[in-house]
N, CA, C and O of each residue as an XYZ file, in Angstrom:
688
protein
N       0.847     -1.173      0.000
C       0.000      0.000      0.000
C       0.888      1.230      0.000
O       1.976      1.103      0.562
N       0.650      2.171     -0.437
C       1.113      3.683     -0.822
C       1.029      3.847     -0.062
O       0.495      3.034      0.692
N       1.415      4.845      0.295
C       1.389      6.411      1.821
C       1.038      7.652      1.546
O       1.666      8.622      1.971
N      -0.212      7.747      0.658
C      -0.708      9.155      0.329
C      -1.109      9.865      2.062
O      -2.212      9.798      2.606
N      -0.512     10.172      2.334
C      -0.888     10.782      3.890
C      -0.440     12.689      3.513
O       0.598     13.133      3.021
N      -1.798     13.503      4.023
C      -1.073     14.427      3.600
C      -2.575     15.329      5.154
O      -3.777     15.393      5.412
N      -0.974     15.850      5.721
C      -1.951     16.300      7.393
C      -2.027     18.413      6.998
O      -1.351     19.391      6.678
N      -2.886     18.114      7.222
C      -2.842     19.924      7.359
C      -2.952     20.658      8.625
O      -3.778     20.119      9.361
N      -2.457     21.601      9.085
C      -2.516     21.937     10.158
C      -2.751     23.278     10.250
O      -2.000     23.974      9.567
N      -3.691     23.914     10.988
C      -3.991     26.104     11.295
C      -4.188     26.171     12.713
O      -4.652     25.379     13.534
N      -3.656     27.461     12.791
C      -3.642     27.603     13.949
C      -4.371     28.609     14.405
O      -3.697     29.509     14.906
N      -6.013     28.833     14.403
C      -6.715     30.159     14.978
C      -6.990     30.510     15.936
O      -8.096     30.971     16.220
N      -5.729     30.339     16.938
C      -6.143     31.002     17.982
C      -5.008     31.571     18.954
O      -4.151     30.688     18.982
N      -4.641     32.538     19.688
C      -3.831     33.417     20.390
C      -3.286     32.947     21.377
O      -2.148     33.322     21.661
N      -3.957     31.998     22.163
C      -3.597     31.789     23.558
C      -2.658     31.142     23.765
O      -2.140     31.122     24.881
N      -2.094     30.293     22.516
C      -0.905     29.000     23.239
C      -0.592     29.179     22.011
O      -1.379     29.347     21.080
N       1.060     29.137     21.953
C       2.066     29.131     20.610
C       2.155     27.784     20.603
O       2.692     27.096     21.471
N       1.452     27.294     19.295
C       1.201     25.537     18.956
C       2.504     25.226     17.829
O       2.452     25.744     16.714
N       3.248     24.657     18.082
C       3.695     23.964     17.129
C       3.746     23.162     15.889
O       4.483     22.276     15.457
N       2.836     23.707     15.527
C       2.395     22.864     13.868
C       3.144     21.970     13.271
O       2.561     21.067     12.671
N       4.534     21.998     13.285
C       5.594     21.014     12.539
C       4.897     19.741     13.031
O       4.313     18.797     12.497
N       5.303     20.233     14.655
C       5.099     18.577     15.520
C       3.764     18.324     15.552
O       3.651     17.197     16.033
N       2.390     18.896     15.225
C       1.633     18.148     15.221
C       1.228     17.365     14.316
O       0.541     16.346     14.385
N       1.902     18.137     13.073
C       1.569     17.446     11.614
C       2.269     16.263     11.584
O       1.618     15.353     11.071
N       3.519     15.922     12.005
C       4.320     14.868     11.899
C       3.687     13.724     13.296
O       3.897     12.511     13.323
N       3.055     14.359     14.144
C       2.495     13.270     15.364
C       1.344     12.457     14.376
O       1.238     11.248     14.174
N       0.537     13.582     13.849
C      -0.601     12.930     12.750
C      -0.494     11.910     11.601
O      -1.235     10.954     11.370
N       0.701     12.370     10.872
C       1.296     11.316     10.065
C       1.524     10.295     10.622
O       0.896      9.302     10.257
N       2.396     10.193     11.584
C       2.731      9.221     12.130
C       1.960      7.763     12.740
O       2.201      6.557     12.683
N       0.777      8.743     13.417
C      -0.558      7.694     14.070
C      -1.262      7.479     12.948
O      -1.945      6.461     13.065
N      -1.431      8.233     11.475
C      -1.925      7.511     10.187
C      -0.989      6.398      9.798
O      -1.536      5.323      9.554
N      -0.016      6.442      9.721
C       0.939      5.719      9.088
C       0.441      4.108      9.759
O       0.086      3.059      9.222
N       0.634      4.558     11.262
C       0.784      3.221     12.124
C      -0.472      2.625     12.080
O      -0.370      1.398     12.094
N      -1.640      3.036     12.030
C      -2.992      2.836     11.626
C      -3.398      2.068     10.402
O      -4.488      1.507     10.295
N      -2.341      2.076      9.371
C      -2.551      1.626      7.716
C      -3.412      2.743      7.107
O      -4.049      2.396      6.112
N      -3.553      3.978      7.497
C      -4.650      4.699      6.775
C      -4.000      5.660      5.623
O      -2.780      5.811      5.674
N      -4.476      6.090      4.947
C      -4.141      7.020      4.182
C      -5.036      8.167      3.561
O      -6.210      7.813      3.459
N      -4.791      9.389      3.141
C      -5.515     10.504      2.836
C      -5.245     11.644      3.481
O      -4.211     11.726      4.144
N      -6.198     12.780      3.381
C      -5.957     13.862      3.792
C      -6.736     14.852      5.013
O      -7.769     15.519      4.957
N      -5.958     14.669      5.889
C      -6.386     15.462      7.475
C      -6.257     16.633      8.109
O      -5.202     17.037      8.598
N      -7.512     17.323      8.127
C      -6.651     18.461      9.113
C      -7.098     18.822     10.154
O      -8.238     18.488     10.478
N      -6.542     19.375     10.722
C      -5.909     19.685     12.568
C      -5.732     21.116     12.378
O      -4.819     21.776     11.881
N      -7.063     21.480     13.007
C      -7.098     23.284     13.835
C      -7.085     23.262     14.800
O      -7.666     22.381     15.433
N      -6.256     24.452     15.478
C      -6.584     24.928     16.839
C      -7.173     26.143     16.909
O      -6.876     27.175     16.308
N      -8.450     25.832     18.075
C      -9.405     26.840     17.774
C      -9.507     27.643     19.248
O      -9.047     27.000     20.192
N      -9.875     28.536     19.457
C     -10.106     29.140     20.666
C     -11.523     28.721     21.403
O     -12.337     27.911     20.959
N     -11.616     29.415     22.553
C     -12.866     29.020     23.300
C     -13.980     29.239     22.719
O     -14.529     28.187     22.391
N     -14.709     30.432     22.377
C     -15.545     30.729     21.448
C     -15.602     29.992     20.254
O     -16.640     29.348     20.101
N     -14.597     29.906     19.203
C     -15.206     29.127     18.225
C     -15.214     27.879     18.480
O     -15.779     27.172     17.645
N     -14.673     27.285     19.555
C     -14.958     25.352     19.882
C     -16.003     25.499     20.666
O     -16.363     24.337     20.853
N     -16.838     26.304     21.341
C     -18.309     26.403     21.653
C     -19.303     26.643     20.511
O     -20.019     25.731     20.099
N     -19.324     27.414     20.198
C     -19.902     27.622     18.215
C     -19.834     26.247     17.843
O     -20.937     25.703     17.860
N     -19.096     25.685     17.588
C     -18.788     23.958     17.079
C     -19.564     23.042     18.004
O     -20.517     22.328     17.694
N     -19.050     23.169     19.081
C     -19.803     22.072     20.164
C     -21.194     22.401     19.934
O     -21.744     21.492     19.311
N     -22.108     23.543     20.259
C     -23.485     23.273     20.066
C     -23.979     23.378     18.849
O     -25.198     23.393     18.677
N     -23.056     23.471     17.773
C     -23.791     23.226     16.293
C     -23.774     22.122     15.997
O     -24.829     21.673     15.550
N     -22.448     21.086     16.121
C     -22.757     20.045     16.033
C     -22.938     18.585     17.152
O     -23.406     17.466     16.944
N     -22.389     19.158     18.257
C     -22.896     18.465     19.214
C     -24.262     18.517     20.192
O     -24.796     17.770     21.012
N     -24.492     19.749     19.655
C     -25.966     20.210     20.692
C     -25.289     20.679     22.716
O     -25.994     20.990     23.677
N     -23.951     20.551     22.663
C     -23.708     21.179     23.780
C     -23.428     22.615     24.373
O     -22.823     23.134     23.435
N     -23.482     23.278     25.066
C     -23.005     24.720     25.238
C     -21.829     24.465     25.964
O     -21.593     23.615     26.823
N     -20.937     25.596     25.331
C     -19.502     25.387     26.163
C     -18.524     24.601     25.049
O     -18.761     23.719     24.223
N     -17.313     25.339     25.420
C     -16.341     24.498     24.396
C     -16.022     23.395     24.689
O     -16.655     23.247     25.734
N     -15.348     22.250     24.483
C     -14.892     21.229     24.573
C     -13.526     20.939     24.100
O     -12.988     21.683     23.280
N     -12.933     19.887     24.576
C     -11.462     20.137     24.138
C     -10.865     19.705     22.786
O      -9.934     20.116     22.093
N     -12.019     18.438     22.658
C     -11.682     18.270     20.849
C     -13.308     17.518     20.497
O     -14.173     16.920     21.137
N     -13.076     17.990     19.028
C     -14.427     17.184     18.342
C     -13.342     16.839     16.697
O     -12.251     17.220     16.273
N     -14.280     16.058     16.296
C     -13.983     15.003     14.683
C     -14.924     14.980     14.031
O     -15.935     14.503     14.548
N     -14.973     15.334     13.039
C     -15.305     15.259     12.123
C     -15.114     14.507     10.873
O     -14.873     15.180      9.870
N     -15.195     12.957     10.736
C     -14.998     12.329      9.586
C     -15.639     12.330      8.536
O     -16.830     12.620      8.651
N     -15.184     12.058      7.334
C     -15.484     12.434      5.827
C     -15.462     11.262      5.295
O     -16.408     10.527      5.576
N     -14.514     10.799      4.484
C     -14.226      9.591      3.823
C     -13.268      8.362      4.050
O     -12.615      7.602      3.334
N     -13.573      8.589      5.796
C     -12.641      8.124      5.834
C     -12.518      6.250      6.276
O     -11.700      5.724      7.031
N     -13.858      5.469      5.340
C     -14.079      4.528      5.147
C     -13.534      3.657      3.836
O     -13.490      2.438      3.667
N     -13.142      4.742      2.989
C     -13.385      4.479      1.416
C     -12.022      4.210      1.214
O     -11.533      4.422      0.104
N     -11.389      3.801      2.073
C      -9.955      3.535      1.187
C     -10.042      1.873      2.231
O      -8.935      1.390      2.471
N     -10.915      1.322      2.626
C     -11.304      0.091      3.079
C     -11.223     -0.944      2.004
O     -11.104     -2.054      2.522
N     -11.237     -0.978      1.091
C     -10.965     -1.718     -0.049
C      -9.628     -1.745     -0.627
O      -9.207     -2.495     -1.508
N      -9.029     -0.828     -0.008
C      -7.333     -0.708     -0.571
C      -6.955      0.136     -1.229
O      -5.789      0.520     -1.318
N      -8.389      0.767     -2.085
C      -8.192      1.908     -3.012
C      -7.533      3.279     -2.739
O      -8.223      4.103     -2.138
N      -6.543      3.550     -3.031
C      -6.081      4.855     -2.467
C      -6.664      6.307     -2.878
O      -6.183      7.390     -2.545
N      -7.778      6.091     -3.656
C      -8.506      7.220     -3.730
C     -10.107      6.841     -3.869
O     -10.507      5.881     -4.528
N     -11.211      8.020     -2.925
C     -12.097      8.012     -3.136
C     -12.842      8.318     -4.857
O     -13.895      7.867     -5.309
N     -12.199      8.902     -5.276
C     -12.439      9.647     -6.402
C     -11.407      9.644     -7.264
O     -10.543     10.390     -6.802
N     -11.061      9.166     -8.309
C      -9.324      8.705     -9.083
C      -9.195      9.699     -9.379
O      -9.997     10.348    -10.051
N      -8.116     10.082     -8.938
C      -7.200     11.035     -9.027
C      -7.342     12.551     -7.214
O      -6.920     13.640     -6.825
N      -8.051     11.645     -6.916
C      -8.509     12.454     -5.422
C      -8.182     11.978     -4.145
O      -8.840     10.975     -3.867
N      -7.429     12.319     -3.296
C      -6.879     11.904     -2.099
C      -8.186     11.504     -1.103
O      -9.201     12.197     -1.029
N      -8.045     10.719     -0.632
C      -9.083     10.449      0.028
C      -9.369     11.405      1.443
O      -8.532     11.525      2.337
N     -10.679     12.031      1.452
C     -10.610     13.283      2.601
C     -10.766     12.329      4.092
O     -11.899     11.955      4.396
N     -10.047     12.105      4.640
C     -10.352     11.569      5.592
C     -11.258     12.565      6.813
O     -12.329     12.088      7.186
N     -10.894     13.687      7.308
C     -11.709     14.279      8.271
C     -11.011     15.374      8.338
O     -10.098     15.661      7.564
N     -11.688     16.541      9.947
C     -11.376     17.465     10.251
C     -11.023     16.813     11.986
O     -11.678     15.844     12.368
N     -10.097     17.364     12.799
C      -9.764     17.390     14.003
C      -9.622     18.555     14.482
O      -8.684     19.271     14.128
N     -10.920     19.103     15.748
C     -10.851     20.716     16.129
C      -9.871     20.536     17.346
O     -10.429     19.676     18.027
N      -8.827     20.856     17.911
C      -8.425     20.873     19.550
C      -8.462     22.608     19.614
O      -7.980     23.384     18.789
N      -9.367     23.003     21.162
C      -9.313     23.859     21.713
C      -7.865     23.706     22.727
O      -7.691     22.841     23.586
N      -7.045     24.660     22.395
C      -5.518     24.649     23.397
C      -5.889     25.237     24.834
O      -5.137     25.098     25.799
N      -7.098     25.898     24.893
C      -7.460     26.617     26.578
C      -8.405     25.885     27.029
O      -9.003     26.350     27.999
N      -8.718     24.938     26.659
C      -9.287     23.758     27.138
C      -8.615     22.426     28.005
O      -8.741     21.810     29.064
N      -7.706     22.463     26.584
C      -6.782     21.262     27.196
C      -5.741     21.680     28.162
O      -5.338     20.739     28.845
N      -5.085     23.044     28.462
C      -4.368     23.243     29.234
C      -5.184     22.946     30.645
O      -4.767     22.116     31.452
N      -6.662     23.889     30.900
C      -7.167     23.620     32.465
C      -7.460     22.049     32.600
O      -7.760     21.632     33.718
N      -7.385     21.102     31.461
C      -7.331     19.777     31.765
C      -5.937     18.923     32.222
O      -5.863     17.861     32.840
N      -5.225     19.498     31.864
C      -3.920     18.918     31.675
C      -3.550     18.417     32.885
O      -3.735     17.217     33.088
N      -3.227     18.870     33.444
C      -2.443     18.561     34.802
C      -3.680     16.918     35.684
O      -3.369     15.849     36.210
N      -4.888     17.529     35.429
C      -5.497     16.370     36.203
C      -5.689     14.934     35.127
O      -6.268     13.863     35.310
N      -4.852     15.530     33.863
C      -5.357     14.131     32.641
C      -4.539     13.473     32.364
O      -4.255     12.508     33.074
N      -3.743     13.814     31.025
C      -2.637     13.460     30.432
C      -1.360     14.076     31.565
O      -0.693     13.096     31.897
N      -0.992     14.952     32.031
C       0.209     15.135     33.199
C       0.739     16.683     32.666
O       1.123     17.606     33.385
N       0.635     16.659     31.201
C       1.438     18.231     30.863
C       0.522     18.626     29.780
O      -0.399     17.908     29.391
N       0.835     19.932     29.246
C      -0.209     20.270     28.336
C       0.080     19.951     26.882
O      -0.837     19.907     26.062
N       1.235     19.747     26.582
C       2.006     18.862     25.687
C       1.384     17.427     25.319
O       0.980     17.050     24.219
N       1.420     16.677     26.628
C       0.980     15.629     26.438
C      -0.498     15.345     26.677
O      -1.017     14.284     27.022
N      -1.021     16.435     26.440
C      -2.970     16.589     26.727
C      -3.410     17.070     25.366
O      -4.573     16.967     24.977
N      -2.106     17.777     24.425
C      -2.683     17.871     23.223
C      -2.646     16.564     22.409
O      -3.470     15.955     21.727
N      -1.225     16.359     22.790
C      -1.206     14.927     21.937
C      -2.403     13.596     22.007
O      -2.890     12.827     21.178
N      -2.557     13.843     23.582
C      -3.709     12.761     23.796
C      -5.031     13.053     22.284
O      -5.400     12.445     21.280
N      -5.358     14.480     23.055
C      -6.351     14.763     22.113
C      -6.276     14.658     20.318
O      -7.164     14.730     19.469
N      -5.113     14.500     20.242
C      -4.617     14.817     18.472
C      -4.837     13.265     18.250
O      -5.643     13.063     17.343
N      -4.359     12.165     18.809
C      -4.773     10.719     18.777
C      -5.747     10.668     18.949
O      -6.237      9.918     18.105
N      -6.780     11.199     19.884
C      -8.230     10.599     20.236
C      -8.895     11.436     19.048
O      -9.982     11.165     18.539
N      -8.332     12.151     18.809
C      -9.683     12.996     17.679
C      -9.085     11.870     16.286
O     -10.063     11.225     15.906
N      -8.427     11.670     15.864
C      -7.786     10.918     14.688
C      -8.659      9.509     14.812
O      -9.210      9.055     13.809
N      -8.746      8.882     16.027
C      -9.020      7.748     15.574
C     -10.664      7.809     16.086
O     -11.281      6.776     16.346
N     -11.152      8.896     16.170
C     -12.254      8.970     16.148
C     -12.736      9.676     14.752
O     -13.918      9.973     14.582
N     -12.120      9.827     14.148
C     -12.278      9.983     12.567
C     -12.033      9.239     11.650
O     -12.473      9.427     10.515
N     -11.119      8.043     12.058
C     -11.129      6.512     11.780
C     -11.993      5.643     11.987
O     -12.078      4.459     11.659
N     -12.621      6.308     12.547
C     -14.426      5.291     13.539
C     -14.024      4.531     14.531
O     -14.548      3.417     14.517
N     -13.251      4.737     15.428
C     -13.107      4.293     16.685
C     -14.475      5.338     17.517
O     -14.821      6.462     17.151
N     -15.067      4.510     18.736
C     -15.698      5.538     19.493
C     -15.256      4.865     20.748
O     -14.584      3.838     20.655
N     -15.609      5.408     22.044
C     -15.530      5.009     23.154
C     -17.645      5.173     23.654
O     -17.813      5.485     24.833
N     -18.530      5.040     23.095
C     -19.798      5.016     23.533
C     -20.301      3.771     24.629
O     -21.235      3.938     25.413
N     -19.735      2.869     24.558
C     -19.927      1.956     25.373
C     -18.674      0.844     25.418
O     -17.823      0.638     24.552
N     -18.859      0.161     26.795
C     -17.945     -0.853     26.723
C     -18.160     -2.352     25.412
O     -19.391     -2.378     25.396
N     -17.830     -3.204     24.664
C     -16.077     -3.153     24.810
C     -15.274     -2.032     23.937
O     -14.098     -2.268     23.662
N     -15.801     -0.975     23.552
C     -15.078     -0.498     22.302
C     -14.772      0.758     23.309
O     -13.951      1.432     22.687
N     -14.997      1.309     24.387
C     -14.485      2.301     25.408
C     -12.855      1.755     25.676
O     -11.838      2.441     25.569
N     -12.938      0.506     26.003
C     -11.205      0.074     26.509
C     -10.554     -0.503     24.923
O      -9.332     -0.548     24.786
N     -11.336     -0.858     23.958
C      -9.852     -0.545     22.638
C      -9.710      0.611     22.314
O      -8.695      1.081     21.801
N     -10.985      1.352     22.652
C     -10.433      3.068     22.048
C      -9.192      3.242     22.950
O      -8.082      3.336     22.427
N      -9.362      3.294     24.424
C      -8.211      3.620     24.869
C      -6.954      2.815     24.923
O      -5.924      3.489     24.926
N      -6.817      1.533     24.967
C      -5.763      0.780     24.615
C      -5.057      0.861     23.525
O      -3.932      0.363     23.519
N      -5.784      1.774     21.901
C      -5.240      2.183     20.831
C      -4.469      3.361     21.182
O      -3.304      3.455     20.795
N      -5.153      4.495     22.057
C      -4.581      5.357     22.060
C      -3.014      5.293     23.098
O      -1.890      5.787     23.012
N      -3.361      4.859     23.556
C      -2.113      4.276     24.548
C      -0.852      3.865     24.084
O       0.282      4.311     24.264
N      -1.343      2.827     23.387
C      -0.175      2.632     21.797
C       0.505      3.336     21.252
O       1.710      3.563     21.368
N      -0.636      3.927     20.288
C      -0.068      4.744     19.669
C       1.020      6.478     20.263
O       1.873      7.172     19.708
N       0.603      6.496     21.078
C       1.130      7.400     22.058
C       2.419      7.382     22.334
O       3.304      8.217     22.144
N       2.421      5.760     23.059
C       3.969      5.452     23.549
C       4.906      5.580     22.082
O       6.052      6.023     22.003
N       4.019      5.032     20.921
C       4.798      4.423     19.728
C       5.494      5.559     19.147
O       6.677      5.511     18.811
N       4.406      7.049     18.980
C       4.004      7.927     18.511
C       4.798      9.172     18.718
O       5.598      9.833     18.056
N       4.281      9.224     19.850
C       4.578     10.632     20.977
C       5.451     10.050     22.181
O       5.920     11.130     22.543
N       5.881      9.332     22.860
C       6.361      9.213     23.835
C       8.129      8.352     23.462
O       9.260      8.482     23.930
N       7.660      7.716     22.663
C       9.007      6.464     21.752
C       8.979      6.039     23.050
O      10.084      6.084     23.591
N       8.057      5.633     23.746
C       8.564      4.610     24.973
C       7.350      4.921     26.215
O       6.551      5.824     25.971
N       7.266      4.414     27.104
C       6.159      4.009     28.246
C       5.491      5.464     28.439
O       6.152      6.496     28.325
N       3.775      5.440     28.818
C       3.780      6.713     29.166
C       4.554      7.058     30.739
O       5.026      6.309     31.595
N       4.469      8.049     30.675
C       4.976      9.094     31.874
C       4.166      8.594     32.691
O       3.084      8.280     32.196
N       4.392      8.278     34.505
C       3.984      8.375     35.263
C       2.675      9.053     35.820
O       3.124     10.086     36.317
N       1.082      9.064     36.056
C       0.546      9.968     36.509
C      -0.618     10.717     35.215
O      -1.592     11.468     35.267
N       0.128     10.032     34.151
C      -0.896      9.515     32.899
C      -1.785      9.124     32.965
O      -1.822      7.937     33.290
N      -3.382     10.004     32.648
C      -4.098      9.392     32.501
C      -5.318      9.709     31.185
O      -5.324     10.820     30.654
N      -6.263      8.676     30.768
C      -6.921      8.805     29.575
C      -8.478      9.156     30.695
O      -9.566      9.470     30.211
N      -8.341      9.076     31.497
C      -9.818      9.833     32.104
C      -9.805     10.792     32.604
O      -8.767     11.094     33.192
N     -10.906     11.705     32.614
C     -10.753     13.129     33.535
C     -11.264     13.187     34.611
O     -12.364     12.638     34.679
N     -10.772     13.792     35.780
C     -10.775     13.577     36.823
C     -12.933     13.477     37.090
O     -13.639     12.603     37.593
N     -13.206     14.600     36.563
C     -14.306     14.710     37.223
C     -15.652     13.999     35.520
O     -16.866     14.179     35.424
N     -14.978     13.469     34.818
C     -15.860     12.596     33.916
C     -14.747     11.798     32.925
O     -13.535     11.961     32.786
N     -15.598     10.963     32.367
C     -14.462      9.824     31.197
C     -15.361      9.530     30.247
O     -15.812      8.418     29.973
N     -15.709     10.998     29.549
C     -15.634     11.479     28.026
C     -14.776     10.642     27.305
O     -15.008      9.776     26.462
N     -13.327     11.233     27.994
C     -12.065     10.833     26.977
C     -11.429      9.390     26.955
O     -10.499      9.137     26.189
């Protein structure tokens, strides 16, 4: 199989200087290891517009720290590397709010570094059609992300004090 993988990354919002190199290459990377291929992108949005998002398409008020949006990203299930010949296959959109995940950080993932990354994996493979809605597919969602993390983002065990639930709910 090819490696049409092609991650896009924007950054709209003020509050946290995001690193785009490294998120685009964390994204590739958890596509790569996934077998997936096509084209992804990864915004960071501020509080206001990830509330705008959350109750347009989630029906919630209040921002949230990430939402997904998948597209096509079933159609290369046959092997085909394009939905459309000569068309990269759109796999999805991934929103992370960065002033979200920071007041999470410390009680989740341990740093805010490693609370985006969580979120940059959990929104990806929830645009892959992973969900966590009920058990058993709640503990492979997180046993994927775990993986891929160490494989990914960590090159080795998570950090101590790591965690994929939030203190006061397990959304994530």
């Amino acid at each position: 199989m090819s490696a049409v993988i092609i991650v896009h990354c924007s950054d709209e919002q003020d509050a946290h200087d995001m690193d785009l190199d490294r998120w685009r290459s964390l994204a590739e990377e958890v596509l790569l290891a996934e077998g997936r291929r096509g084209e992804l992108t990864v915004t960071f949005v501020d509080d206001i517009e990830m509330a705008e998002l959350n109750l347009e398409f989630m029906g919630h008020e209040g921002p949230t720290d990430v939402l997904s949006f998948p597209l096509d990203a079933d159609a290369d299930a046959d092997g085909s590397e394009y939905a459309v010949p000569g068309m990269p296959i759109m796999l999805g959109d991934v929103v992370i709010c960065p002033t979200v995940a920071e007041r999470a950080a410390t009680d989740h993932a341990g740093t805010f570094t490693d609370e985006i990354a969580l979120l940059l994996v959990h929104g990806i493979l929830h645009v892959l059609g992973h969900d966590h809605d009920a058990e058993p597919r709640t503990s492979l969602m997180r046993a994927r992300e775990r993986e891929l993390l160490e494989a990914c983002h960590w090159k080795g065990p998570a950090p101590v004090g790591f965690s994929q639930v939030h203190a006061d709910d397990s959304s994530i």
